[in-house]
C-alpha positions in Angstrom: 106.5 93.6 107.3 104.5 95.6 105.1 101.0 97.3 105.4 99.2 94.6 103.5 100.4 92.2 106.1 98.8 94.2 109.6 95.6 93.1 110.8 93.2 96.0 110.1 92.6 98.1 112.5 89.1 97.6 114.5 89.5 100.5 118.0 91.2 104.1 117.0 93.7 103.2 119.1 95.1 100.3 117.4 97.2 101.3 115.0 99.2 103.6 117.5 99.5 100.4 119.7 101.1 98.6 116.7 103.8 100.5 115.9 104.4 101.3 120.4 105.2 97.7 120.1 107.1 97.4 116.7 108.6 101.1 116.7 108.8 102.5 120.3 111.7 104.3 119.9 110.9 106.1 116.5 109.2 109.6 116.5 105.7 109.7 116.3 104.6 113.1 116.6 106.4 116.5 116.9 104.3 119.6 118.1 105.9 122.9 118.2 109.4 122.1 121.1 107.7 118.6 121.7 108.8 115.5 120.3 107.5 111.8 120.9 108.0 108.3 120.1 105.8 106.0 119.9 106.5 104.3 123.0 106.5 107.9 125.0 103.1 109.1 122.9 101.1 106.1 123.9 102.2 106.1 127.6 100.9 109.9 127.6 97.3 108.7 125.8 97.2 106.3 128.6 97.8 108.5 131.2 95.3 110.7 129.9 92.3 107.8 129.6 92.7 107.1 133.3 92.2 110.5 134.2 89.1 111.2 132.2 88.1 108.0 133.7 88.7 109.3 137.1 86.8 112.2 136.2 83.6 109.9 135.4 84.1 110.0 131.4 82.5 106.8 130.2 81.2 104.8 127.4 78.3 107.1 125.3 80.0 110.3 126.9 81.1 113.6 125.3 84.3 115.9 125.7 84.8 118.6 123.9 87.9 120.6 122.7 87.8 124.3 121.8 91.6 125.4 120.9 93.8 126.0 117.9 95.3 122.8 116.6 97.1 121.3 119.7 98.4 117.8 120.6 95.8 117.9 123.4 93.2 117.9 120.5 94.3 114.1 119.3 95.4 112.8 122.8 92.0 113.5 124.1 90.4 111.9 121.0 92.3 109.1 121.2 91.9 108.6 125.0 88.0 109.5 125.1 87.6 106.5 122.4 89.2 103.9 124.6 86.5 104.7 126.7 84.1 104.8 124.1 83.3 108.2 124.2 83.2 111.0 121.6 85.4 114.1 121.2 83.5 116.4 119.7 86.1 119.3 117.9 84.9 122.8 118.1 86.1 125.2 115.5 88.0 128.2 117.5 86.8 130.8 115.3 83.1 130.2 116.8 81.4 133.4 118.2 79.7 132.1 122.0 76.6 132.1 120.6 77.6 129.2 117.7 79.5 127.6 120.8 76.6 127.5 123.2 74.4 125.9 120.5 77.0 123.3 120.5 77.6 122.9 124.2 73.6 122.5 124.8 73.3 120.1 121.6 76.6 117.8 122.3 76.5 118.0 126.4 80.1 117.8 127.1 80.9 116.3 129.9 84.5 118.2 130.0 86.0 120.6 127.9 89.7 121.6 127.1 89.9 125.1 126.3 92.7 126.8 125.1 94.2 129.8 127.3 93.1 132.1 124.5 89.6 131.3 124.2 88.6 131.7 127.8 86.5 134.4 127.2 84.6 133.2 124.5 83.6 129.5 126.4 82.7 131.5 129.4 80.6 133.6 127.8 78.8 130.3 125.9 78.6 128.2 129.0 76.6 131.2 131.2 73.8 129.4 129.5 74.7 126.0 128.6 77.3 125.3 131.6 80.3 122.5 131.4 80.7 120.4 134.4 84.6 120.7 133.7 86.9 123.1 132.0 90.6 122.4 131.6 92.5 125.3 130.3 95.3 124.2 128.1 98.5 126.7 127.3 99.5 129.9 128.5 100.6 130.9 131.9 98.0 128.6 133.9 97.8 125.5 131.9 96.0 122.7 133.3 96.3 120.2 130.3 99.6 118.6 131.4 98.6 118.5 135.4 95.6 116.6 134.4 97.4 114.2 131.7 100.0 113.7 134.3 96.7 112.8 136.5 96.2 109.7 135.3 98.6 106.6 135.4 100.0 104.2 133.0 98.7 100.5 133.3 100.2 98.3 135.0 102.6 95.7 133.4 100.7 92.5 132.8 97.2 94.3 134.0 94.3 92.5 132.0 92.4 95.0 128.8 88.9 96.1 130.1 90.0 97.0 133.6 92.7 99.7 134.2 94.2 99.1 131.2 96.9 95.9 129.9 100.4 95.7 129.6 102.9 98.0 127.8 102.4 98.3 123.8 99.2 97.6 124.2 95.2 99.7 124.3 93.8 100.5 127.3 90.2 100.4 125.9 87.5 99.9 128.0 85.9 96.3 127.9 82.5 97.5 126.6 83.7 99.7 123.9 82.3 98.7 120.4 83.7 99.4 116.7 80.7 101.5 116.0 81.1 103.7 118.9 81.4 107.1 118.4 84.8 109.0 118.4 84.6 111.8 116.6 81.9 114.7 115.8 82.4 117.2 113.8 79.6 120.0 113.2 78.8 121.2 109.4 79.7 124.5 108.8 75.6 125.7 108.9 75.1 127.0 105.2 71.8 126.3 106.0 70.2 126.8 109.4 71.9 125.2 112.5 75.3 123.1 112.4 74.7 119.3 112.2 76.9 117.1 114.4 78.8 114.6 112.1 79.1 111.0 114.2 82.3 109.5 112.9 83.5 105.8 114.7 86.4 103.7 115.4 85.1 102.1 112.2 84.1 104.7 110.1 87.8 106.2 110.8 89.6 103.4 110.4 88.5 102.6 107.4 89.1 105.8 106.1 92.6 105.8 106.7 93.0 102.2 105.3 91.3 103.4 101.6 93.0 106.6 101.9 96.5 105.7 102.3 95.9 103.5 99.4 96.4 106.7 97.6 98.6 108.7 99.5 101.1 105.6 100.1 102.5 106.4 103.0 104.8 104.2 104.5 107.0 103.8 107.6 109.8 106.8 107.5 107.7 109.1 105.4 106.6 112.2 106.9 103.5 113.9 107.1 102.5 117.3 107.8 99.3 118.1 109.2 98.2 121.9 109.1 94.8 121.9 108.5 92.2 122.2 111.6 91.5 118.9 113.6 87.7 121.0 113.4 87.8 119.9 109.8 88.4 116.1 108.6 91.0 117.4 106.2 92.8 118.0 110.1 91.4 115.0 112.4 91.3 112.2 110.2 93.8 113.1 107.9 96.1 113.4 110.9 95.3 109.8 111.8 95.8 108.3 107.7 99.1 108.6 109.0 99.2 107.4 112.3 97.7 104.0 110.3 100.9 104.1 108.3 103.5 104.7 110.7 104.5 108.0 109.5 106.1 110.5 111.6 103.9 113.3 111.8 104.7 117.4 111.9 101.8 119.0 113.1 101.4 123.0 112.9 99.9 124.9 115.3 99.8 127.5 112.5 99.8 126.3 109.1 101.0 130.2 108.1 104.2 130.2 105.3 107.3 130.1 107.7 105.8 127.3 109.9 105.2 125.0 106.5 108.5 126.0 105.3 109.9 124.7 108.4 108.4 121.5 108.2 109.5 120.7 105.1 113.0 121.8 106.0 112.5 118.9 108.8 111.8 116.4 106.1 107.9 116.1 105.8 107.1 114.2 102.4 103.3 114.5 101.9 100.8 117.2 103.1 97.4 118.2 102.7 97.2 121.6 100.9 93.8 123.6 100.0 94.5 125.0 96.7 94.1 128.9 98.4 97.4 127.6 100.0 99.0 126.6 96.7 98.0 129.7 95.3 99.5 131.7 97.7 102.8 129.6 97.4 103.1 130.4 93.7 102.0 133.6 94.3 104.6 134.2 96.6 107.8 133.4 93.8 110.2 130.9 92.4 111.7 130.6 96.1 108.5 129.8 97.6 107.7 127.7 95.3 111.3 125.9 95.1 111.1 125.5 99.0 107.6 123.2 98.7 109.5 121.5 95.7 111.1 118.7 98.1 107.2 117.4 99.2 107.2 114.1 97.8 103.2 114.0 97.7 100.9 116.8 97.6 96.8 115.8 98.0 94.5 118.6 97.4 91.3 119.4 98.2 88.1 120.5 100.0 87.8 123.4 97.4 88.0 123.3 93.4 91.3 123.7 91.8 90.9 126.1 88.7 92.4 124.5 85.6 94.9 127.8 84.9 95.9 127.1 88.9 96.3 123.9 88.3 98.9 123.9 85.2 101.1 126.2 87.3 101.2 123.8 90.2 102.5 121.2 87.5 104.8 123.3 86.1 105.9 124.7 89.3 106.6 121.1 91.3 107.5 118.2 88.2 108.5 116.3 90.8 106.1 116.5 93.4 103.3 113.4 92.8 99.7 115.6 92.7 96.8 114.0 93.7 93.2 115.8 93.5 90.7 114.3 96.5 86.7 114.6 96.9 84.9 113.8 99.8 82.9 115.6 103.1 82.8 115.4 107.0 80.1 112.3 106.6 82.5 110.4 104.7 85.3 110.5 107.2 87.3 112.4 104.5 87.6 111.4 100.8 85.9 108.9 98.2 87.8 109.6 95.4 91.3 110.7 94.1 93.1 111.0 90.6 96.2 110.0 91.3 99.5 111.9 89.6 100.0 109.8 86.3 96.5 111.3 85.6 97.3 115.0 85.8 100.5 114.6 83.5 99.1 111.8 81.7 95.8 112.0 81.5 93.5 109.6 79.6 91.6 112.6 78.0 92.4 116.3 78.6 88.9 116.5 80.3 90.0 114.4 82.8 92.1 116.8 84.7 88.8 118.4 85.6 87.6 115.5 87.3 88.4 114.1 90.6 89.5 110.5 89.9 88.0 107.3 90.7 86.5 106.1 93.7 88.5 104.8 96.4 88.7 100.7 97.1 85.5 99.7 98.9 83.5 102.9 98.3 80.7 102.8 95.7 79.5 106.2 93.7 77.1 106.2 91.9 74.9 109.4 90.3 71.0 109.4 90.9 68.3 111.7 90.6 68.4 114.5 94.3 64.8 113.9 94.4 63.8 109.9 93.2 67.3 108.4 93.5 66.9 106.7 90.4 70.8 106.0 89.2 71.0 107.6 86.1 73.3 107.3 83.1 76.7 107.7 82.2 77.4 111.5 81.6 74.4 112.4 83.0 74.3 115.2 86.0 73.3 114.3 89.0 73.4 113.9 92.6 77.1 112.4 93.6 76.1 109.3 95.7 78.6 107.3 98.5 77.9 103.9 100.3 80.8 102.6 102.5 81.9 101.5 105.9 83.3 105.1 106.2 80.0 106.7 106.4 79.1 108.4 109.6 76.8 106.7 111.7 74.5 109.9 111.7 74.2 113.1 113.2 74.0 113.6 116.5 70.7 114.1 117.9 68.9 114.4 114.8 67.4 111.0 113.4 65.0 113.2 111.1 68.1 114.3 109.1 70.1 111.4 109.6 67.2 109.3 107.7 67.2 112.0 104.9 71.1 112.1 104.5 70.4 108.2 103.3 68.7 106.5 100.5 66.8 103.6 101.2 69.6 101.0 99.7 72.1 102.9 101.9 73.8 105.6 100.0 74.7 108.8 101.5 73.8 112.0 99.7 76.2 113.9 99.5 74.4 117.8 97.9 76.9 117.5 95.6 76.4 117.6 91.5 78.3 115.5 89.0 78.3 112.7 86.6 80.8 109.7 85.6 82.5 108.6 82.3 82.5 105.5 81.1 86.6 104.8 82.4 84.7 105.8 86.3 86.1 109.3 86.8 84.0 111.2 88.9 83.6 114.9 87.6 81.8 117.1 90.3 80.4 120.0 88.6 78.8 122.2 91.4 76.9 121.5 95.3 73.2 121.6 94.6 72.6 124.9 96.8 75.2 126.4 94.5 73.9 126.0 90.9 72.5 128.5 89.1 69.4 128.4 87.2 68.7 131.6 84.8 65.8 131.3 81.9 65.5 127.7 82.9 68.9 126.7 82.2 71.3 124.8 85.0 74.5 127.0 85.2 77.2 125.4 86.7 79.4 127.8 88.6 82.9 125.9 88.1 82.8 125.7 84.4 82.3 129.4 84.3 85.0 130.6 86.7 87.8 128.3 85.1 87.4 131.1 82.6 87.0 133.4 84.6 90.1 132.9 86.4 92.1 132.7 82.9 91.1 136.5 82.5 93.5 138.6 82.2 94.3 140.5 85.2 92.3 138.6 87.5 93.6 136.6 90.5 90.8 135.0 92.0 87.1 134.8 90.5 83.7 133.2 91.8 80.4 133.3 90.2 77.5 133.3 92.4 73.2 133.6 91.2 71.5 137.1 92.1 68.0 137.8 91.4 66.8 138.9 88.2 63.8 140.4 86.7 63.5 138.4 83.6 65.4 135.2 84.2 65.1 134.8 87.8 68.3 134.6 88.8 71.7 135.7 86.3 75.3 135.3 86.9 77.2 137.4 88.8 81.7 137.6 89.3 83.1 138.5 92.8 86.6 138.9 91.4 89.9 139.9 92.8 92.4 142.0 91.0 95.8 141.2 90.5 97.9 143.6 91.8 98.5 146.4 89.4 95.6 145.1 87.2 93.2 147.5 85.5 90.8 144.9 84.4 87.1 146.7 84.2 83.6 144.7 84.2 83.7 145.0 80.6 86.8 143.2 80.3 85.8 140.5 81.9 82.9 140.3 80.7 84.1 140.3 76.7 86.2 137.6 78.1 84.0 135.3 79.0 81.6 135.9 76.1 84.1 134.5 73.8 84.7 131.4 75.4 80.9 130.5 76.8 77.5 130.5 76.1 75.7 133.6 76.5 73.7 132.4 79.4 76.6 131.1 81.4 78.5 134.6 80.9 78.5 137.0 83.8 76.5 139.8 83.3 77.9 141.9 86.4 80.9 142.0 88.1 82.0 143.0 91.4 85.2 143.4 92.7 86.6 143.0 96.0 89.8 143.1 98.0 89.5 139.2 99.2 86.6 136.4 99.0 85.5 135.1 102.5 86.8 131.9 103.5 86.4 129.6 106.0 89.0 128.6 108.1 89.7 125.8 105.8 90.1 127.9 103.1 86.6 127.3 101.5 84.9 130.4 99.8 81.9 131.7 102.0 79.4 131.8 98.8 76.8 132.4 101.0 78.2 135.4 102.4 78.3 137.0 98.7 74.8 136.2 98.1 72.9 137.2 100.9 72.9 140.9 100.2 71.5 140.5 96.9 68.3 137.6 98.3 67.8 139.6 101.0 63.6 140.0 101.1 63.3 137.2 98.3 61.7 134.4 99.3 64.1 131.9 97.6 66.7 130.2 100.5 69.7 131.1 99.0 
């Protein structure tokens, strides 16, 4: 039996089912001192549906989980779906008054709360109040009381009622593909966060196109680290489930806990290329103990090209494989595959990010008319697939916006095609820079300016300007014992660009602001400098 052979996959649930009944007693999932099979995992998803059924969770509901990564983050996901109700994944590092925007926009119904983030929910449901709060960890855990709540179908019981008989879903008998089972709010560049609706379709899907380029297969190992908050976490955790790979998933996705993991045998991970930095950074033993990862996918931030010939050098054995996408595409549309970063067709071709995945179409069209336009020419990157969201929650304005009117998504990001159908995204469209009239994009300029001497990480962001409207400025970071001055780096980069694209300032900093997925905070850099402008930076 191979993958090709299954039936796809039409509930969340299904594939989880599938290998219950074909693999019960292999490991599914290990969590910190908690290991499960397959058989064991689902029985505990079951238990868990029944008893947010018994707590009135039904089809078009809400839950909500606020916590670090935690098993309890995917078992409630899974078992809210079979209900047909959505989990909606909070990011932990929200301050109460992000999180009460959230509670009063998705209206959870219940929320699991970890032990350590108490404080912060209470203070965020004063005003928005939950009808139910289950703490989970620490000394007064309620998670595993309540999972232990509920109670596993009945052998032989029919599907649609209390459930059906071992190895198999207990999905409620109204629950429909398109349901929602996931949201996921947008990190609020711009003005309030934006609930992402992801389905059992969407999802699915997703993990079917996706594993056609991670290849995972039964007895591989994956290692999940990023945040289920981020689809990097959530939906990259379930690419695997889809292939019957035994997942590690890290509560902490810190050095020792990776290092452990791969000790324990995982074969492919997610890595954001701050990660990967750090790893290298870190010496030829770091670097040797990543070395046994059969598959590394990368992602969710640009890979400078002087990063990115280290990482080959560093792992020759280690299949690479560079990844586009965002939240409203369930994950990622494109990937270049390994054979292209040590092969590749054309050396420009490291710098793009492969070809679109099977069933996803990309084209490039003008951001404002949506005319396609012509090969090589920038434009907005454009997705239509069945892994599209279904929308944002509550907000049909912006749903209709986020879609042409031949269904492609817009995805904000800039980029053209070649004529072999590699996708090269060249910046997001709030992130170019436009000085004297010319379009600056900021990743061609800082994979030079990370091949300066002396500098360990470099961005480029627009500040105002008097004559040209807005010029280019570094945020750079020093490595350590480097000297490198503004004129350095600036002499640097006037060598090897045009004299527009070249920095005119520089500042320098200790770190760049990230996100908790590793994602530079540009916004953060530029504010200061826009501040009493009437440009929306």
């Amino acid at each position: 039996m191979t993958l090709d052979t299954l039936a796809p996959p039409v509930f969340l649930q299904d594939r989880l089912d599938h290998w219950a009944r074909h693999n019960p007693d292999g490991e599914a999932v290990a969590f910190g001192d908690a290991s499960y099979t397959w058989s064991l995992w689902q029985e505990r998803i079951h238990k868990l549906t029944d008893a947010l059924r018994k707590a009135g969770i039904k089809r078009g509901d809400r839950i909500l989980t606020f916590e670090l990564n935690h098993l309890a983050i995917v078992e409630a996901t899974f078992a809210a779906a079979a209900l047909g109700a959505g989990t909606v994944v909070g990011n932990f590092r929200l301050a109460p008054g992000q999180l009460k925007y959230i509670l009063e926009d998705s209206a959870p119904k219940v929320v699991f709360c970890g032990a350590g983030l108490k404080a912060v929910l209470q203070t965020a449901s004063a005003e928005a109040p939950v009808l139910r709060t289950i703490i989970v960890g620490g000394d007064a855990d309620e998670y595993e009381p309540f999972l232990n709540s509920g109670q596993p179908p009945a052998a032989g019981a029919a599907e649609g009622g209390t459930g059906v008989e071992h190895g198999h879903s207990v999905r409620g008998a109204d629950v429909d593909p398109d349901d929602t089972v996931l949201i996921m709010y947008t990190s609020g560049t711009t003005g309030r966060p934006k609930g992402v609706e992801l389905t059992h379709r969407s999802v699915n899907v997703h993990s079917a196109v996706s594993n056609a380029g991670f290849k995972m297969v039964p007895g591989d190992v994956n290692m999940v680290g990023m945040p289920m908050f981020h689809v990097g976490g959530s939906c990259y955790f379930q690419a695997g489930i889809y292939a019957g790979a035994r997942t590690i998933y890290l509560r902490d996705p810190a050095g020792p806990s990776m290092m452990a993991a791969i000790a324990d045998g995982a074969t492919h991970a997610f890595l954001v290329p701050a990660v990967i930095q750090a790893v290298l950074a870190a010496g030829p033993e770091a670097a040797a103990a990543v070395a046994p990862l059969k598959k590394i996918a990368y992602g969710a931030s640009p890979m400078p090209l002087p990063l990115l010939q280290k990482t080959l050098n560093a792992w020759p054995n280690t299949e690479l494989a560079h990844v586009f996408g965002m939240t409203e595409m369930s994950g990622i549309g494109t990937m270049m595959q390994d054979s292209d970063h040590r092969n590749p067709p054309r050396p420009e071709a490291l710098q793009s990010v492969g070809r679109p995945l099977p069933g996803l179409e990309v084209r490039i069209a003008d951001p404002v008319t949506h005319e396609p336009l012509p090969t090589g020419t920038n434009g907005e990157i454009q997705v239509r697939g069945a892994q599209n969201m279904k929308g944002y929650l509550n907000k049909p304005e912006a749903t209709a916006a986020a879609f042409t009117a031949d269904g492609f998504l817009c995805s904000g990001d800039i980029g053209h095609l070649d004529g072999d159908g590699y996708l090269y995204m060249v910046d997001r469209l709030k992130d170019m820079i436009i000085s004297g009239g010319e379009n600056i994009y900021s990743p061609e300029v800082e994979n030079i300016l990370m091949a300066a001497p002396g500098v360990a990480e470099g961005i480029v962001i627009g500040v105002p300007d008097p004559k040209w409207v807005e010029t280019v400025k570094a945020v750079v970071v020093r490595e350590p014992g480097s000297e490198a001055t503004e004129a350095d780096i600036i002499a640097f980069c006037r060598d090897r660009l045009a004299h527009y694209q070249c920095p005119t300032s520089v500042d320098f900093v200790e770190e760049l602001p990230r996100n908790a997925t590793g994602k530079i905070l540009k916004r953060e850099l530029r504010e200061p400098y826009w501040r009493g402008h009437d440009r929306d930076i």
